[in-house]
mmCIF file of the N, C-alpha and C atoms, coordinates in Angstrom:
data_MODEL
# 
_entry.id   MODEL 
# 
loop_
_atom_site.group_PDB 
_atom_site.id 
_atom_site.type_symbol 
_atom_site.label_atom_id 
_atom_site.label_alt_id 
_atom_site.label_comp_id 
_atom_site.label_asym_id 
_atom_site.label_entity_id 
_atom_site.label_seq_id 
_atom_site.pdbx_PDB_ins_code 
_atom_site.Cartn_x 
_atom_site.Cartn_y 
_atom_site.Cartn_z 
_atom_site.occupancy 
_atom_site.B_iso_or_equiv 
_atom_site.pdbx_formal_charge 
_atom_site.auth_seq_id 
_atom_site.auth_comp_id 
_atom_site.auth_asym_id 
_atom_site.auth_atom_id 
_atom_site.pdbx_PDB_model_num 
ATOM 1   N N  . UNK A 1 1  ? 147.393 -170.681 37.496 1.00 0.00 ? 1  UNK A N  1 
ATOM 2   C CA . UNK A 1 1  ? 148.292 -169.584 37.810 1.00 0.00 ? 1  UNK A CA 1 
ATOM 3   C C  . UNK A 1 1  ? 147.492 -168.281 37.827 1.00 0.00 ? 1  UNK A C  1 
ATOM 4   N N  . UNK A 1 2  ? 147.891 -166.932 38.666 1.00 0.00 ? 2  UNK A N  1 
ATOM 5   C CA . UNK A 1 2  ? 147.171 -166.159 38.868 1.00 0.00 ? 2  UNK A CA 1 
ATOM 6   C C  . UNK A 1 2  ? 147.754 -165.021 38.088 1.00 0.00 ? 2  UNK A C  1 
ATOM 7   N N  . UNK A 1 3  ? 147.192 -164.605 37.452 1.00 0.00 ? 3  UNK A N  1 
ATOM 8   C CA . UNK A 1 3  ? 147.026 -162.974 36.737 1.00 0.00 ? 3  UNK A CA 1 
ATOM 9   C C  . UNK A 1 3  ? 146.882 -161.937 37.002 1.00 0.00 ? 3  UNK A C  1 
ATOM 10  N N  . UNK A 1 4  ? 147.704 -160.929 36.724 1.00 0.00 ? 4  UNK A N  1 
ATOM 11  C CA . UNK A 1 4  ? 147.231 -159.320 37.650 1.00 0.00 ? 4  UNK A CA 1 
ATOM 12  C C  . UNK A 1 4  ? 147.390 -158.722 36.075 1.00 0.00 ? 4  UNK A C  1 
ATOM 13  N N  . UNK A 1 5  ? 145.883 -158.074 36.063 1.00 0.00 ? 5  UNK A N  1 
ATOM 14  C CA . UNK A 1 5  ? 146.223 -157.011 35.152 1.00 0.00 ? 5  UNK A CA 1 
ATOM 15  C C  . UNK A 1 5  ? 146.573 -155.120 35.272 1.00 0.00 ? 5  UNK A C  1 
ATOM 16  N N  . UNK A 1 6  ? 147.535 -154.937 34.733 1.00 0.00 ? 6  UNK A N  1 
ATOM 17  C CA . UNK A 1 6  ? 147.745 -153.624 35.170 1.00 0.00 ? 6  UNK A CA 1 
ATOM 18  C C  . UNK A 1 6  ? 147.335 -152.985 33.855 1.00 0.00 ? 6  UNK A C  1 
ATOM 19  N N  . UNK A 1 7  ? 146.541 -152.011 34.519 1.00 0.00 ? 7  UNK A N  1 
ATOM 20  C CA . UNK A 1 7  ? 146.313 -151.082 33.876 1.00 0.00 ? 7  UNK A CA 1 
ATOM 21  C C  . UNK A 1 7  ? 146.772 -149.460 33.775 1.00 0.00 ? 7  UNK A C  1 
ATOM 22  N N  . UNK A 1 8  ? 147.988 -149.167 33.288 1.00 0.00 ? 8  UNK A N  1 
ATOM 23  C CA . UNK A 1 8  ? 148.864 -147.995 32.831 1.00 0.00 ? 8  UNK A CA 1 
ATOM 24  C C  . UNK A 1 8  ? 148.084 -146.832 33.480 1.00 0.00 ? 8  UNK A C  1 
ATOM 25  N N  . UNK A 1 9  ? 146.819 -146.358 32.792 1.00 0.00 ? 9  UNK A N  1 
ATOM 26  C CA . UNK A 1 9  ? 145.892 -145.120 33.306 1.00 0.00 ? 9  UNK A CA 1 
ATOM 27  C C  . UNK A 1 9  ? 145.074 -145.040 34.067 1.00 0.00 ? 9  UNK A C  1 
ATOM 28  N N  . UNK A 1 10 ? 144.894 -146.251 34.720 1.00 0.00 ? 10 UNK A N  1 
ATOM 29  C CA . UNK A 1 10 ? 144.504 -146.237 36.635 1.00 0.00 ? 10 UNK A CA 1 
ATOM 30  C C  . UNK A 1 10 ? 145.269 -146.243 37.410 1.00 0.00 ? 10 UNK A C  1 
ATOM 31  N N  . UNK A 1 11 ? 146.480 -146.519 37.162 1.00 0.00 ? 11 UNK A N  1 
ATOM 32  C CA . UNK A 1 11 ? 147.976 -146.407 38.191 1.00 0.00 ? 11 UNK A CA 1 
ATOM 33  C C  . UNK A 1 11 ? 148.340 -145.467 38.389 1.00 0.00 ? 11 UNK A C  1 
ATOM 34  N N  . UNK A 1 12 ? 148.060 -144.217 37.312 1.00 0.00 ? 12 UNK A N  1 
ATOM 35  C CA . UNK A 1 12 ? 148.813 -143.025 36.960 1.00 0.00 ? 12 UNK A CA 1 
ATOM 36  C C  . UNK A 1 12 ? 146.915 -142.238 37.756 1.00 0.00 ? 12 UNK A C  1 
ATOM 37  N N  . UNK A 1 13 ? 145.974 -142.524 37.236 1.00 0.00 ? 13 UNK A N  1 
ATOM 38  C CA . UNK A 1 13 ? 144.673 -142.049 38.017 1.00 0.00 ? 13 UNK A CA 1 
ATOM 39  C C  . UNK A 1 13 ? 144.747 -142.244 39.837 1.00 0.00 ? 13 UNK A C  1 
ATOM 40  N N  . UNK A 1 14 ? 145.225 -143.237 40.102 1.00 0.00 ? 14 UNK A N  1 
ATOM 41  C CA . UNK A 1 14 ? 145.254 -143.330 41.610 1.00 0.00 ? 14 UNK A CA 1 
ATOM 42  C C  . UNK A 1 14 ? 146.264 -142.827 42.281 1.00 0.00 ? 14 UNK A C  1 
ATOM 43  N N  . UNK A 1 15 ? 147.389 -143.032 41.504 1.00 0.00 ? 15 UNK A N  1 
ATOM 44  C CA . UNK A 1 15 ? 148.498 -141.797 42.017 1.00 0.00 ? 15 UNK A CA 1 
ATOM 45  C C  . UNK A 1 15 ? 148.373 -140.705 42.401 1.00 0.00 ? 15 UNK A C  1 
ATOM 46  N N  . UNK A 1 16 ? 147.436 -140.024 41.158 1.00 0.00 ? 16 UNK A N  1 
ATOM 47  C CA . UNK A 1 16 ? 147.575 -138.450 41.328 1.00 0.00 ? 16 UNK A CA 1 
ATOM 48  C C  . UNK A 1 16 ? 146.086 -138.654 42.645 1.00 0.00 ? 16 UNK A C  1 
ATOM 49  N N  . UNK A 1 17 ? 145.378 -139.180 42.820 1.00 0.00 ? 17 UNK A N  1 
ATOM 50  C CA . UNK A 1 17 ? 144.556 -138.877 44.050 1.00 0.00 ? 17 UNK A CA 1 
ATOM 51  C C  . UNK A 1 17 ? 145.336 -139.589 44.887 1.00 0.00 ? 17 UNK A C  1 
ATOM 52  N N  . UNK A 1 18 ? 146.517 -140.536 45.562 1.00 0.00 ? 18 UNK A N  1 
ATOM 53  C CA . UNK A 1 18 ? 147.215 -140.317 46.521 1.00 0.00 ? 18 UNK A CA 1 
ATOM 54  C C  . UNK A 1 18 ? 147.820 -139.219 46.993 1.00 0.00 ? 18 UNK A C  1 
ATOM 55  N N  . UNK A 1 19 ? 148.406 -138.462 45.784 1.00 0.00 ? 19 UNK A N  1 
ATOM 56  C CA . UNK A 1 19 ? 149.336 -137.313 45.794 1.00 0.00 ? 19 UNK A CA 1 
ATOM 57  C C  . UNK A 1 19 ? 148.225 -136.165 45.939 1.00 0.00 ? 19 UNK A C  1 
ATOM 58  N N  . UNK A 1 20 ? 147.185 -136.255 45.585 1.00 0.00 ? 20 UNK A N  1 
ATOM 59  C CA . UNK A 1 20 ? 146.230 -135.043 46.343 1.00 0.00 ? 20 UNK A CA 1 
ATOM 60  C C  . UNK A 1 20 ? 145.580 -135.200 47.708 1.00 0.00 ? 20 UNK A C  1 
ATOM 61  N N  . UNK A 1 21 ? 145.710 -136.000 47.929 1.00 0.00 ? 21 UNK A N  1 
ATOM 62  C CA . UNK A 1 21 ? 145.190 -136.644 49.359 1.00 0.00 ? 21 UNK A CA 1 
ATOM 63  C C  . UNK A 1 21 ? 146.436 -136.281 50.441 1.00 0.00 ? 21 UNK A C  1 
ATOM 64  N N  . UNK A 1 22 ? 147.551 -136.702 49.694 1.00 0.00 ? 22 UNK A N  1 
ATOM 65  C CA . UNK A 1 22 ? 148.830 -136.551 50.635 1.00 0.00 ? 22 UNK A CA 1 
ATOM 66  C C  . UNK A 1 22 ? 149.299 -134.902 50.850 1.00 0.00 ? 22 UNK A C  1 
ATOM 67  N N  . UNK A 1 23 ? 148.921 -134.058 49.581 1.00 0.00 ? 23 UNK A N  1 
ATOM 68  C CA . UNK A 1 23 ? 148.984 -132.821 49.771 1.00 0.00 ? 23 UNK A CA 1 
ATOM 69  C C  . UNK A 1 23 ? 147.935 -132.023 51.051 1.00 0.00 ? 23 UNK A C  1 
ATOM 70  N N  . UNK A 1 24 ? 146.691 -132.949 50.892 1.00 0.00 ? 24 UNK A N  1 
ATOM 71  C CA . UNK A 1 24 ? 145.559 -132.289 51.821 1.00 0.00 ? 24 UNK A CA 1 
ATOM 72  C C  . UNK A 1 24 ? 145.732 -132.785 53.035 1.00 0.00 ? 24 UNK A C  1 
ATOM 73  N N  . UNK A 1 25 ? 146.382 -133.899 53.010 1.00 0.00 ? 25 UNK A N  1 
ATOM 74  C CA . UNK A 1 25 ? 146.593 -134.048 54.885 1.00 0.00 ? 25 UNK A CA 1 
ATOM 75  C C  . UNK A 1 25 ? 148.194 -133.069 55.105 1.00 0.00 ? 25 UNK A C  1 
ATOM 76  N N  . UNK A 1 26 ? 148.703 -132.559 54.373 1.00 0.00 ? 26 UNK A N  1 
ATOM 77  C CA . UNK A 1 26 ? 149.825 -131.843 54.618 1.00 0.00 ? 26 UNK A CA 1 
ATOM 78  C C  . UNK A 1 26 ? 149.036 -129.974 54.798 1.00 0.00 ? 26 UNK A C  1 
ATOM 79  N N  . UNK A 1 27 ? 148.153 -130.049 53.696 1.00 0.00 ? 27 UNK A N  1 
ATOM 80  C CA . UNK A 1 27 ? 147.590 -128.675 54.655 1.00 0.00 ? 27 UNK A CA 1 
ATOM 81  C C  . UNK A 1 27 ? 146.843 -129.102 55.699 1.00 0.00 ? 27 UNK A C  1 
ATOM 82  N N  . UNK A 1 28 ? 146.033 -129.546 56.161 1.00 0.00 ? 28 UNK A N  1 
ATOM 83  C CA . UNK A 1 28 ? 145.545 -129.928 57.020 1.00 0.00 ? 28 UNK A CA 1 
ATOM 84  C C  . UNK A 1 28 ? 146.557 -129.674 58.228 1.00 0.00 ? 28 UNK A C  1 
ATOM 85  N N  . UNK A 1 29 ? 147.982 -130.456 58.091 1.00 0.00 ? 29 UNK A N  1 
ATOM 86  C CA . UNK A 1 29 ? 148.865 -129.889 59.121 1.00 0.00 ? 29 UNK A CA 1 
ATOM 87  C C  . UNK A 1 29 ? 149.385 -128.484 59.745 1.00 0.00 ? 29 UNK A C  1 
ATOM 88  N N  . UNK A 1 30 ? 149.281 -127.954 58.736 1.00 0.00 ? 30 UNK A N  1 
ATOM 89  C CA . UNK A 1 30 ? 150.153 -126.657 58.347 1.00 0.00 ? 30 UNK A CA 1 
ATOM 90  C C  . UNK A 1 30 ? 148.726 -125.860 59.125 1.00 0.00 ? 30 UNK A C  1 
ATOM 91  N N  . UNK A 1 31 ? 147.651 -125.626 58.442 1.00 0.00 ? 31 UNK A N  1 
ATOM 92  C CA . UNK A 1 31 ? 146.426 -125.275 59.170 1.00 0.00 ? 31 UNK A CA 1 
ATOM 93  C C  . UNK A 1 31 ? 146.357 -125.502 61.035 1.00 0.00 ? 31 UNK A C  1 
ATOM 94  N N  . UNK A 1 32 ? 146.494 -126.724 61.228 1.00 0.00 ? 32 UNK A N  1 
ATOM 95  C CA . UNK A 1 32 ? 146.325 -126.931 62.811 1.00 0.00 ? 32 UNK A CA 1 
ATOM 96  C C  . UNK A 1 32 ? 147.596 -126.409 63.773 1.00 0.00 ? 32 UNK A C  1 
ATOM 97  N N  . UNK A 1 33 ? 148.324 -126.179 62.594 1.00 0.00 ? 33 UNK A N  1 
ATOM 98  C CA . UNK A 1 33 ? 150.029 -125.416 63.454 1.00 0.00 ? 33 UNK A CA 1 
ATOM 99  C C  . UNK A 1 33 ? 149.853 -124.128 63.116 1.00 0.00 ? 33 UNK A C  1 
ATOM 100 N N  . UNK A 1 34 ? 149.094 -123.734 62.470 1.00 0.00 ? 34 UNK A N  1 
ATOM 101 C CA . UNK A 1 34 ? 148.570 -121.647 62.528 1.00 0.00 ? 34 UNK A CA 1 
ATOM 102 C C  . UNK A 1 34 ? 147.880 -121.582 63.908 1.00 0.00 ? 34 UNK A C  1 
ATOM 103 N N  . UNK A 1 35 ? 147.111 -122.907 63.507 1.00 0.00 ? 35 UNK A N  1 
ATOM 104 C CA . UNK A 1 35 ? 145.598 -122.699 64.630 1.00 0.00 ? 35 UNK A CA 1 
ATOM 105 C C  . UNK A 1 35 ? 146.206 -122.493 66.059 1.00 0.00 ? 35 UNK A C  1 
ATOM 106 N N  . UNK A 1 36 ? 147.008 -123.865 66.186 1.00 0.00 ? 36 UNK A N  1 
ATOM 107 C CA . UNK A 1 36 ? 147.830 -123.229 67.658 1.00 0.00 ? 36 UNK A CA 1 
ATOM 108 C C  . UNK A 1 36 ? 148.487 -122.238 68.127 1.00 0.00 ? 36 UNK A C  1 
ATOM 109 N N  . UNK A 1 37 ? 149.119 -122.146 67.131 1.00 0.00 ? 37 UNK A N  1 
ATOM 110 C CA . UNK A 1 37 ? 150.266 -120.880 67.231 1.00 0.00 ? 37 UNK A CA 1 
ATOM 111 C C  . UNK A 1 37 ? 149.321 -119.925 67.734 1.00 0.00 ? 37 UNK A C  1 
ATOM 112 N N  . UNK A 1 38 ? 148.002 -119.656 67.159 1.00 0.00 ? 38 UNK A N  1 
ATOM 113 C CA . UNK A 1 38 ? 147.363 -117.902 67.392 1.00 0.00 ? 38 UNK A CA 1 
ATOM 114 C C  . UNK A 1 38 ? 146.898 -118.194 68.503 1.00 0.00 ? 38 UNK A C  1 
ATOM 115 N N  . UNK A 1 39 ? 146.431 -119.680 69.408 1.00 0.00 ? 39 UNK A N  1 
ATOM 116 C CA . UNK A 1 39 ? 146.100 -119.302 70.593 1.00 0.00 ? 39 UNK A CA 1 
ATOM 117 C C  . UNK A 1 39 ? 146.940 -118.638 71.750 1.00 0.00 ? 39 UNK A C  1 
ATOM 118 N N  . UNK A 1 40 ? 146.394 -118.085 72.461 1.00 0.00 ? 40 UNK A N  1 
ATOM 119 C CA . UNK A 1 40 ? 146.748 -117.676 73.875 1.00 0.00 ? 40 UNK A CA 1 
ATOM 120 C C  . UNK A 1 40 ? 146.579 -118.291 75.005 1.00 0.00 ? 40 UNK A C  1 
ATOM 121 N N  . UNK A 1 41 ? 147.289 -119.452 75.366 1.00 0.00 ? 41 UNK A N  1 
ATOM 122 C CA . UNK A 1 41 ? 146.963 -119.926 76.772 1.00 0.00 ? 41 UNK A CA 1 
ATOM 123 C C  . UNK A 1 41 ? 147.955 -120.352 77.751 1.00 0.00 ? 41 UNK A C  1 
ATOM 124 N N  . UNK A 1 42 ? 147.467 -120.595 79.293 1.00 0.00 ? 42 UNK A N  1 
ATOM 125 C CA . UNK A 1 42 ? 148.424 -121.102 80.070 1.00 0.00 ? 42 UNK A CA 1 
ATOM 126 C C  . UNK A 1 42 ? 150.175 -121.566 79.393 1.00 0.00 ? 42 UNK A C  1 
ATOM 127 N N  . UNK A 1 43 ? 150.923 -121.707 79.928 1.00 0.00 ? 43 UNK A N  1 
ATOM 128 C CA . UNK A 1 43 ? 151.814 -122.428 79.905 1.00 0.00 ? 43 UNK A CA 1 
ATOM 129 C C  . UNK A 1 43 ? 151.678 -124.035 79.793 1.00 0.00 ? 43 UNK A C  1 
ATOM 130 N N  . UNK A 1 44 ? 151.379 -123.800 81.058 1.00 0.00 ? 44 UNK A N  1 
ATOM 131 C CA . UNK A 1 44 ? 150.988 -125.412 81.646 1.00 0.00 ? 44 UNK A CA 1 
ATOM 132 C C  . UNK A 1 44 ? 150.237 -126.336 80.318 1.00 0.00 ? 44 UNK A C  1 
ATOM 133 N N  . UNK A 1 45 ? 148.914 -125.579 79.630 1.00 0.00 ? 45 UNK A N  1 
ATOM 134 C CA . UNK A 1 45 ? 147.436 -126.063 79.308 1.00 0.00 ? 45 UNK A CA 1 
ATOM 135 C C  . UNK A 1 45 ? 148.643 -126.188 77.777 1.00 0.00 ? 45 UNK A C  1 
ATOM 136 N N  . UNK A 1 46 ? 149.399 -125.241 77.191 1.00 0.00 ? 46 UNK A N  1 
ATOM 137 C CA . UNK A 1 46 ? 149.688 -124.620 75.715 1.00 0.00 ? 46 UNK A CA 1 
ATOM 138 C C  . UNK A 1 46 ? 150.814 -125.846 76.080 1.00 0.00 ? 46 UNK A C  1 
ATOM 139 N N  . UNK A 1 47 ? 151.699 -126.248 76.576 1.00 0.00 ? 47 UNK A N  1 
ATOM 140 C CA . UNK A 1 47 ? 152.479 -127.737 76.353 1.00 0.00 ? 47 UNK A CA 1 
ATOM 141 C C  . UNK A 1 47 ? 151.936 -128.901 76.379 1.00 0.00 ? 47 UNK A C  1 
ATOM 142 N N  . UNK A 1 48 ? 150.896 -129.662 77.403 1.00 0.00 ? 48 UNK A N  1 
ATOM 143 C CA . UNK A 1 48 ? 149.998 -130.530 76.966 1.00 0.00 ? 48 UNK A CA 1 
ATOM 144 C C  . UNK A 1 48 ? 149.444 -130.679 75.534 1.00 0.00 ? 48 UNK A C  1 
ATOM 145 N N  . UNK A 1 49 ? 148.719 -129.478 74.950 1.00 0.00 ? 49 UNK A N  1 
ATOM 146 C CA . UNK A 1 49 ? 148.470 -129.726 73.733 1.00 0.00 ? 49 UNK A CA 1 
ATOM 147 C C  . UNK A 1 49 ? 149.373 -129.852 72.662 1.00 0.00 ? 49 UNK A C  1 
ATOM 148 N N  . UNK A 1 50 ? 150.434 -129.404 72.943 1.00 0.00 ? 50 UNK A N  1 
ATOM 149 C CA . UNK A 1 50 ? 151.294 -128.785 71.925 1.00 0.00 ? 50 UNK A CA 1 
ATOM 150 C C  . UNK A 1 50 ? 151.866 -130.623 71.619 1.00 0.00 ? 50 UNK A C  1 
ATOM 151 N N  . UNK A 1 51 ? 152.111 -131.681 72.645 1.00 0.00 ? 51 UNK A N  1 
ATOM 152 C CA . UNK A 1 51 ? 152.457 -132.276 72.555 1.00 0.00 ? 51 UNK A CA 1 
ATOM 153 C C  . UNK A 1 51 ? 151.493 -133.610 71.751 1.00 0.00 ? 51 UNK A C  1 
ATOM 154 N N  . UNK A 1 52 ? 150.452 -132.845 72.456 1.00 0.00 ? 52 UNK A N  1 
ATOM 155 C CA . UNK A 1 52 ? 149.552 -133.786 71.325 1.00 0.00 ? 52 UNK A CA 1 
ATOM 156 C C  . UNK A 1 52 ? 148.893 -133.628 69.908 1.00 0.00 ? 52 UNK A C  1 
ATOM 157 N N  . UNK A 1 53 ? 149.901 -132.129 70.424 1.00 0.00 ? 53 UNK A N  1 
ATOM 158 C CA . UNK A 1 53 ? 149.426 -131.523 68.038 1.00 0.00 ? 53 UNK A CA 1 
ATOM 159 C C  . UNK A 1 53 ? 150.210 -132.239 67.514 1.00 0.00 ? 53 UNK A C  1 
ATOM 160 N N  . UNK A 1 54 ? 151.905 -132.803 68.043 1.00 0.00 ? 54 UNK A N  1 
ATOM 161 C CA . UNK A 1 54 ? 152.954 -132.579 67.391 1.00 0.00 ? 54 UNK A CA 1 
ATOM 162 C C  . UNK A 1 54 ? 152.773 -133.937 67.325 1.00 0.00 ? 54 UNK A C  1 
ATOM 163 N N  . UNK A 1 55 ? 152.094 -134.717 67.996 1.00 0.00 ? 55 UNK A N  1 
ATOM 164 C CA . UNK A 1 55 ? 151.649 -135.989 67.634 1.00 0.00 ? 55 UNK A CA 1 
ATOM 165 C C  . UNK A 1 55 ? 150.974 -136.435 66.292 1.00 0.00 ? 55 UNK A C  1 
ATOM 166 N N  . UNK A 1 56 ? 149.624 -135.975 66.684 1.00 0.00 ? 56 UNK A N  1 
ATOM 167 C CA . UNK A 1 56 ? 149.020 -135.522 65.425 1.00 0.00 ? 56 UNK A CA 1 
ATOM 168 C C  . UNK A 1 56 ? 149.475 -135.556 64.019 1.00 0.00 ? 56 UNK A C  1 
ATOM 169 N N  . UNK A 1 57 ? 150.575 -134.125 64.255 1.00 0.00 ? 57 UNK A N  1 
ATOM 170 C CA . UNK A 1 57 ? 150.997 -133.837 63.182 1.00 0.00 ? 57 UNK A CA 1 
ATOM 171 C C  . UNK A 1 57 ? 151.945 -134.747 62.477 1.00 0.00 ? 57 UNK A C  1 
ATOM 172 N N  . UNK A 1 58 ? 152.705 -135.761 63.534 1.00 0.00 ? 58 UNK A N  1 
ATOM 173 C CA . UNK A 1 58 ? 153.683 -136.490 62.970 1.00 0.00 ? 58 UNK A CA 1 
ATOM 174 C C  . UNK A 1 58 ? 152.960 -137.306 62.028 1.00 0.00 ? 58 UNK A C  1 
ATOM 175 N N  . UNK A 1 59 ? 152.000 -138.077 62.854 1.00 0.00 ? 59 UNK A N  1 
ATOM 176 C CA . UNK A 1 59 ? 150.800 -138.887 61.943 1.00 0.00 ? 59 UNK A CA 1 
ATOM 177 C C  . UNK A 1 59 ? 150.548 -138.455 60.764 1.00 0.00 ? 59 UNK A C  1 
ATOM 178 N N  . UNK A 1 60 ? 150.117 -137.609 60.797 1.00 0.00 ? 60 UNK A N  1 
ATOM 179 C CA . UNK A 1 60 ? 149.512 -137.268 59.489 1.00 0.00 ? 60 UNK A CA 1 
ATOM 180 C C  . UNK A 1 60 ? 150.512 -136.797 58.302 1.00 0.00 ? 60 UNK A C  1 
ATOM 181 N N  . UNK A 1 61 ? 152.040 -137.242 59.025 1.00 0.00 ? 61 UNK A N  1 
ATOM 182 C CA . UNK A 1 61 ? 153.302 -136.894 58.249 1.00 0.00 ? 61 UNK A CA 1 
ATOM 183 C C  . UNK A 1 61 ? 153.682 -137.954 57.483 1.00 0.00 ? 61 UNK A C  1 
ATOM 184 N N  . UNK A 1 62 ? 153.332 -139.119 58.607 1.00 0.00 ? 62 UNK A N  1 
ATOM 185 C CA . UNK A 1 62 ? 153.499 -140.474 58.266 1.00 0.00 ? 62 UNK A CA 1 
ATOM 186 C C  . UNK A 1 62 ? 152.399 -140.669 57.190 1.00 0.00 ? 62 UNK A C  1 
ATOM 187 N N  . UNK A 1 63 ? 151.641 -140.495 57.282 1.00 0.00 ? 63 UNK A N  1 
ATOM 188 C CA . UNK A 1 63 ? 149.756 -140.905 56.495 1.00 0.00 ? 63 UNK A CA 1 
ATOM 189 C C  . UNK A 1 63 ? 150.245 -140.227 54.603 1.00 0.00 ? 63 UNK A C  1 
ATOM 190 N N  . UNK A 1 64 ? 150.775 -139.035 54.793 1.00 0.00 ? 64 UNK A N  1 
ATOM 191 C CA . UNK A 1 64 ? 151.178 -138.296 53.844 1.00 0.00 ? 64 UNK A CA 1 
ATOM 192 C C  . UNK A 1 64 ? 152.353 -138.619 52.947 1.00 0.00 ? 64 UNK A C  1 
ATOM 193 N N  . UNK A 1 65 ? 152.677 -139.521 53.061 1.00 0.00 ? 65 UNK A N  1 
ATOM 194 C CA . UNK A 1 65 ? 154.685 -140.047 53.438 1.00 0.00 ? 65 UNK A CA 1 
ATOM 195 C C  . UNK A 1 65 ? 154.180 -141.962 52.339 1.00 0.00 ? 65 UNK A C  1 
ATOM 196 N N  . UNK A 1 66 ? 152.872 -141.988 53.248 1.00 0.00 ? 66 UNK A N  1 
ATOM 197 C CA . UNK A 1 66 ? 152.634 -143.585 52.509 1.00 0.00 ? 66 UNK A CA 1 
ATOM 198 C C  . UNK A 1 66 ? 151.637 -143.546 51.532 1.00 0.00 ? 66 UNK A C  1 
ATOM 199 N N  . UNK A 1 67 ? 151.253 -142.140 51.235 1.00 0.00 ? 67 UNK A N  1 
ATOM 200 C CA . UNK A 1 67 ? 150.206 -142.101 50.194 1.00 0.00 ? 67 UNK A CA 1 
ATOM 201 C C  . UNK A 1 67 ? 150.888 -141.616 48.921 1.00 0.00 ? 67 UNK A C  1 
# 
């Protein structure tokens, strides 16, 4: 029969670096949605990207969400 040992203060150690990891891909987001915002461009060029920030950003909502 197979055994898992848990250990109380590595569960609670890996947590808190999920939960800092999940905080840093959440600035990370917040950062790349300033970054756009201050550019100035086309119409045309500023929706293409915009659609692939918001991509991005969902990802890394999701990434943040399972950590």
């Amino acid at each position: 029969m197979t055994r898992i040992l848990v250990v109380p203060e590595n569960l609670r150690l890996l947590s808190a670096q999920l939960q800092q990891t999940a905080g840093g891909l959440q600035g990370v987001e917040g950062r790349v949605g300033s970054a756009l915002g201050g550019l100035a461009w086309e119409v045309h060029q500023k929706a293409n990207v915009d659609g692939q920030a918001n991509h991005a950003r969902s990802q890394a909502r999701a990434l943040a969400a399972q950590a």
